[in-house]
N, C-alpha and C positions, 0 to 999 in steps of 0.2 A: 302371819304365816311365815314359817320359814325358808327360807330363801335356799333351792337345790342346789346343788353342783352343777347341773345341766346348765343353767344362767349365770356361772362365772367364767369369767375371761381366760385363754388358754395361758397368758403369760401368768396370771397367779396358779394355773395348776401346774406348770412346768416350771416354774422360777424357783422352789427345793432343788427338780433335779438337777437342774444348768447350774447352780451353783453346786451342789456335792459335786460334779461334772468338771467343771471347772477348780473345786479343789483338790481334786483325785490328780488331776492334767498338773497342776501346781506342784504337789507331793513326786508325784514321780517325775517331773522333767525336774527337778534340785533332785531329787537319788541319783537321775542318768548323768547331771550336771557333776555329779560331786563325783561319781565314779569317775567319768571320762577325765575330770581333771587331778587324780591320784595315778591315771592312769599315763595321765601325759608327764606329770613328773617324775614315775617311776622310770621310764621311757630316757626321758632327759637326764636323769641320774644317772643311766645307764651309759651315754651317750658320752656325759662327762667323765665317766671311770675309764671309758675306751681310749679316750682322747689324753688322758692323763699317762695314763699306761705308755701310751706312742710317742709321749713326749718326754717321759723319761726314759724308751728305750734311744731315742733318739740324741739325747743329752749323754746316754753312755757312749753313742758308737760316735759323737762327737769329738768326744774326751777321748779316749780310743785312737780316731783319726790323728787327734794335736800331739799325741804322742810318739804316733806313726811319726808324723812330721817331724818333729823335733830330734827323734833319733836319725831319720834317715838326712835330715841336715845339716849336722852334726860335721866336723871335721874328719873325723875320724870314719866314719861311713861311706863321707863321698871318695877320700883317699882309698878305701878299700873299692868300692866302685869302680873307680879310675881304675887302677891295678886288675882285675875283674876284666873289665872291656878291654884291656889293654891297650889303653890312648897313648901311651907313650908320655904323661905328664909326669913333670921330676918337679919341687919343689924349686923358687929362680934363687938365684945366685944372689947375692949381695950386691955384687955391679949391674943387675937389671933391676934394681928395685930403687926409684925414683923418691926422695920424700917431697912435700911440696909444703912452704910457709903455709900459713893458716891465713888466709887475707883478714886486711885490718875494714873492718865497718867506719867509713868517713859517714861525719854527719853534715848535712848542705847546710843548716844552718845550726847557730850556738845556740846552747842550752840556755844563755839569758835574753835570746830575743822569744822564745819559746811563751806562747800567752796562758793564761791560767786564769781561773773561775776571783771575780773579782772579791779581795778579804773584807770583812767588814772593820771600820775604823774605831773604835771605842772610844 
């Protein structure tokens, strides 16, 4: 006699659908997975072009700045400056301008007691 459906086990009537169940759950959390993750490096592409942008406006008004500098301290600049505020500064004389030797470097002790990495003897 054959044997109903009535007298099988619920886990063999329901173990097709828990696994399509469980493949469909499979299938779509890797779609949500893969989108979220094109989504975060679009995101982060985005992030980096920002960031790049800022750093090379940032490189011009650098470059920009060292120029500022350079002209305005410049001889010729700050002399106009002076003149400008009118500080009253005049270029000095010959007789206030001091030179001084160069000092000489002693060494405390001579260059042949000086020790060095021992040579090999051949």
């Amino acid at each position: 006699m054959a044997r109903n459906r009535r007298y099988q086990s619920a886990a063999i009537r329901f173990g097709p659908a828990v696994k399509a169940f469980v493949l469909c759950l499979l299938v779509g959390g890797s779609g949500v997975g893969y989108v979220w993750q094109k989504s975060q490096i679009s995101q982060l592409g985005d992030q980096i072009r920002k960031r790049e942008r800022e750093l090379d406006a940032l490189r011009r008004e650098n470059e920009a700045l060292r120029r500022q500098l350079a002209i305005l301290s410049s001889p010729r600049a700050l002399e106009a400056r002076a003149r400008e505020l009118n500080l009253g500064l005049v270029p000095p004389q010959a007789s206030q301008i001091w030179r001084l030797p160069e000092p000489v470097t002693e060494w405390s002790e001579p260059v042949r007691d000086r020790q060095y990495a021992a040579q090999s003897v051949d």
